[in-house]
C-alpha positions in Angstrom: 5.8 21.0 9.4 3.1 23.2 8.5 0.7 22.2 5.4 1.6 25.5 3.1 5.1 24.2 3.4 4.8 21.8 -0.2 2.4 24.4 -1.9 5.0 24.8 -4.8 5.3 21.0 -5.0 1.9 20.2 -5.0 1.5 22.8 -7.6 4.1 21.3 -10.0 2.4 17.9 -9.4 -0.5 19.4 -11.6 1.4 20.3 -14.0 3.5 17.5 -14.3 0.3 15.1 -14.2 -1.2 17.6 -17.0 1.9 17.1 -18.8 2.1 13.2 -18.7 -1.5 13.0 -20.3 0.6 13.6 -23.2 3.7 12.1 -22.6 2.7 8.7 -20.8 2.4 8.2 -17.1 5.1 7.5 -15.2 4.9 6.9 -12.0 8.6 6.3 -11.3 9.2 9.9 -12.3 6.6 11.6 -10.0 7.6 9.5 -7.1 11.3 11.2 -8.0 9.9 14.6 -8.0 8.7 14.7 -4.7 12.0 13.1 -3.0 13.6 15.7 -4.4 11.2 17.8 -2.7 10.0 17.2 0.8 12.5 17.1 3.7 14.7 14.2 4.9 12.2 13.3 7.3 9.1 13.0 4.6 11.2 11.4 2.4 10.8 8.4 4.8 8.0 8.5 5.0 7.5 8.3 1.0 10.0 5.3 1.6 8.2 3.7 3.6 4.9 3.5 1.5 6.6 1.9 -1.5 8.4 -0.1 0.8 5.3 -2.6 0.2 6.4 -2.8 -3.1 9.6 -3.7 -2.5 8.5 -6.5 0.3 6.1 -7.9 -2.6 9.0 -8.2 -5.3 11.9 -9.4 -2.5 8.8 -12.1 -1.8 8.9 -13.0 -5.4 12.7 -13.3 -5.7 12.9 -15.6 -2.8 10.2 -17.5 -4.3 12.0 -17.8 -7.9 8.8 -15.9 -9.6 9.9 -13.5 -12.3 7.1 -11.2 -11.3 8.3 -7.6 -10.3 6.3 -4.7 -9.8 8.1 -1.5 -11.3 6.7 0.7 -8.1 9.0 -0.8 -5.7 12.2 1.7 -5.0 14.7 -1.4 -5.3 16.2 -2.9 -8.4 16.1 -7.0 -8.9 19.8 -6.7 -8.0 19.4 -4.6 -4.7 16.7 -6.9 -3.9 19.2 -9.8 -4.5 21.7 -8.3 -2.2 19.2 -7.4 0.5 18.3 -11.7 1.0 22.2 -12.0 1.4 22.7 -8.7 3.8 19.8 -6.5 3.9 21.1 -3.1 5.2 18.3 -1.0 2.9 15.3 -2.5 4.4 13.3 -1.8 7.4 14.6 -2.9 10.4 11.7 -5.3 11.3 11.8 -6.3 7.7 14.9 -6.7 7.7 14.7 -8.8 10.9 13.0 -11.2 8.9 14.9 -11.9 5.5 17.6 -12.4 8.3 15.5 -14.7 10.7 14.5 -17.0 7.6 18.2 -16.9 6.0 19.6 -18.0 9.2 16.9 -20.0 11.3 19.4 -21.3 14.0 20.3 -17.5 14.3 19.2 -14.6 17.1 17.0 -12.5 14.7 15.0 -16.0 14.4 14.3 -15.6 18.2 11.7 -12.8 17.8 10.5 -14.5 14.2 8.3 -17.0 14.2 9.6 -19.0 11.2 7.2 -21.4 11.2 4.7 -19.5 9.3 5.0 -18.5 5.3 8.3 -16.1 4.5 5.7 -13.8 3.0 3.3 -13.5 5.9 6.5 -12.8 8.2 7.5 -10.4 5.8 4.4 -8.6 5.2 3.6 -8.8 8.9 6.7 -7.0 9.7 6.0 -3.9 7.1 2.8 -3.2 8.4 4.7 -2.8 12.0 7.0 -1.1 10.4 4.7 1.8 9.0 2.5 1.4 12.6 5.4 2.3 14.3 7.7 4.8 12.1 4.7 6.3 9.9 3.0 9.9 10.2 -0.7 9.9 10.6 -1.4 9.1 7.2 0.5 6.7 7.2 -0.3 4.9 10.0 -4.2 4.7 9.7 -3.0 4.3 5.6 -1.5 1.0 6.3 -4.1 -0.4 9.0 -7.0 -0.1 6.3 -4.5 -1.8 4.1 -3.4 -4.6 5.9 -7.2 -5.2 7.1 -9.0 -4.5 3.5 -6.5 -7.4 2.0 -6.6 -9.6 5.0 -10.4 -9.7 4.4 -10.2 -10.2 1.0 -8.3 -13.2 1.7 -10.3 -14.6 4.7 -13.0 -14.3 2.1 -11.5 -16.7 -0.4 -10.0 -18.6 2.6 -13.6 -19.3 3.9 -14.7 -20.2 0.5 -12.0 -22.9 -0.6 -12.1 -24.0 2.9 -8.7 -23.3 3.9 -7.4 -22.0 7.0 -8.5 -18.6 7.5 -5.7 -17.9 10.2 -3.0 -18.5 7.8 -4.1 -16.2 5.2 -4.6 -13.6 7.8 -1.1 -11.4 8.3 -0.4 -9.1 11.6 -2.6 -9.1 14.8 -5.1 -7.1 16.4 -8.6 -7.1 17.1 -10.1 -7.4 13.5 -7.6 -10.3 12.4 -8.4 -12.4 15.3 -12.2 -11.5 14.5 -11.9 -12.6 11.1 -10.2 -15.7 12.7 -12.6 -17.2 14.5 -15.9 -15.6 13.6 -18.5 -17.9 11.9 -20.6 -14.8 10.8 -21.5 -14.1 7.3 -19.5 -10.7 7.8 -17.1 -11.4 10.6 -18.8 -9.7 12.8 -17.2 -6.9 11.5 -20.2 -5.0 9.6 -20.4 -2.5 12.8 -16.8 -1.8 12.8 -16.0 -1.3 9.0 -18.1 0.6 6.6 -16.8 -1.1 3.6 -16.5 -4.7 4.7 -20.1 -5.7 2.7 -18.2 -4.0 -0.5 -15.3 -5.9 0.4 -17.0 -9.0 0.5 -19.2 -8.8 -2.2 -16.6 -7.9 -5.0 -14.6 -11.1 -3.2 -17.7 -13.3 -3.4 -19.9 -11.9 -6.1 -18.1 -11.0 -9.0 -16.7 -13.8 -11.3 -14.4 -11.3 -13.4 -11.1 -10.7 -11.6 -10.6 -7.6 -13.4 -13.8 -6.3 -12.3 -13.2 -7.6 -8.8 -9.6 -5.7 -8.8 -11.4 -2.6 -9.9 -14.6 -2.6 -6.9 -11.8 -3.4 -4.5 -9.5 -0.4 -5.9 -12.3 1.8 -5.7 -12.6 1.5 -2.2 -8.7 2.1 -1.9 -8.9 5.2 -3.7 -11.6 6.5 -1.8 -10.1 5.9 1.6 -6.9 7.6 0.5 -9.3 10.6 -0.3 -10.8 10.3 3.3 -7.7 10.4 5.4 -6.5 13.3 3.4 -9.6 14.9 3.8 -8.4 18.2 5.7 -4.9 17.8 4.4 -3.7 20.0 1.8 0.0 20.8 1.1 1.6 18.7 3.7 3.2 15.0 3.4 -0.3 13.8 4.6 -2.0 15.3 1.4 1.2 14.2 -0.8 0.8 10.8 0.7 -2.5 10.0 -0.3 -1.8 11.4 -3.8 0.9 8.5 -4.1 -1.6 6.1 -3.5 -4.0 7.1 -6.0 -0.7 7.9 -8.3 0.0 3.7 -7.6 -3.6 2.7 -8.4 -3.6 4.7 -11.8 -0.2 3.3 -12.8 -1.5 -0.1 -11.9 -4.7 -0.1 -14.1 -2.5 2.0 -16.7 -1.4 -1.1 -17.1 -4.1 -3.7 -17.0 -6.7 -1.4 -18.6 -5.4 1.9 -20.3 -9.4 3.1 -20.4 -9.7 2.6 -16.7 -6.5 4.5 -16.3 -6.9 7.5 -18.0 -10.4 7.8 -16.1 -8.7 7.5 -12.9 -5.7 9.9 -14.0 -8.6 12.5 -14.8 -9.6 11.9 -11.2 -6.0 12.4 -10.0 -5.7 15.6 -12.0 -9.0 17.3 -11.3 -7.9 16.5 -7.0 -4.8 18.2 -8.1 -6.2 21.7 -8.6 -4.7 24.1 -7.0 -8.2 26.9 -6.8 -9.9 24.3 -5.2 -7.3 23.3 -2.7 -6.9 26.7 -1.6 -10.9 27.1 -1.3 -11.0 24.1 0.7 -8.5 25.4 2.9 -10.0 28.9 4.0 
């Protein structure tokens, strides 16, 4: 699909985002917008992305936490119905809720059970999007997965727990963060952002202020892959991301948020997009 495809979309973004200065953000609503208006095929890849969401809040559930985070696409009640028979989910995801509801079963043949219901699950999403995602997507959720699994090596290391089971997935960087001894894994080569990564972890005794360094990083990333992306689902993708990190701090800190909305709004405009682009 070429990138001029979503112009008119991307275009009623702004104006929608302009719009909810006013009115109060809401994410739900924007996330709405553009399933109604990208293809069948995008819209799972939309999906997809908030399927994280979703795995967080079905981890919750199964855990008897009244936590739920309003970004994921299923209600308490689909949620509850998708432990019993999930039919909604990701197939790998999906594999698991099964594999843990029914340990004597055949999906608990390719699960390894034996390790946290929320590592499985998580471990499963990311192969999910590595798999089924676009190129956003894809390199989207590999910074994801590794940014929080060295977050939590981090605090692993420093309460002296096992690093291996806060680690979720495979590959090269989670069994480096593993076994390495090294102050930075080993890693500092490989990752631009690991010190920054690190040092919010290790450094900053405020948890709001540690959320914030770490979202930063997030938000710049998203900007990064998008980079040469304009009106296709690539660019629309990262928008979502930033769209989840304002709602998020919306919420914690309403200041924060409306500085991070400006952000949102100002990467919205349309004369500059079109600049970029020629």
């Amino acid at each position: 699909m070429f990138g001029s495809d979503y112009y008119c979309l991307v275009a009623g973004l702004r104006e929608y985002a302009l719009d909810a200065d006013t009115k109060g953000f809401d994410a739900r609503a924007i996330v709405a917008e553009i399933l109604d208006g990208v293809s069948a095929r995008d819209a799972k890849q939309v999906r997809l992305l908030y399927g994280y969401y979703d795995c967080e809040n079905l981890a919750a559930l199964r855990a008897g936490r009244a936590a739920h985070n309003p970004l994921g696409l299923l209600t308490r009640e689909e949620l509850a119905a998708e432990l019993k028979s999930p039919k909604r989910l990701p197939e790998a995801v999906a594999r698991v809720v099964r594999a843990y509801a029914d340990p004597e079963g055949e999906d608990a043949e390719q699960v390894d059970t034996a390790q946290r219901f929320e590592r499985a699950l998580f471990g499963a999403y990311y192969a999910a999007c590595e798999r089924a995602g676009g190129d956003f997507l894809r390199a989207w959720s590999e910074f994801d997965r590794t940014l929080r699994n060295i977050a939590a090596a981090v605090s692993a290391r420093a309460a002296g727990r096992n690093v291996g089971e806060a680690v979720v997935g495979g590959g090269d960087v989670a069994e480096q963060l593993q076994r390495s001894s090294a102050s930075d894994f080993g890693l500092r080569g490989e990752l631009p952002y690991i010190d920054a990564v690190i040092a919010a972890v290790n450094e900053e005794a405020n948890l709001v202020e540690k959320e914030r360094k770490i979202d930063r990083i997030r938000w710049r990333e998203a900007e990064e892959l998008a980079a040469f992306d304009y009106f296709d689902i690539d660019a629309i993708l990262s928008y979502l991301v930033r769209v989840n990190l304002v709602a998020r701090w919306s919420r914690l800190d309403p200041a924060h948020g409306r500085e991070m909305f400006a952000r949102l709004v100002e990467a919205l405009d349309g004369r500059k997009l079109i600049e970029n682009k020629q």
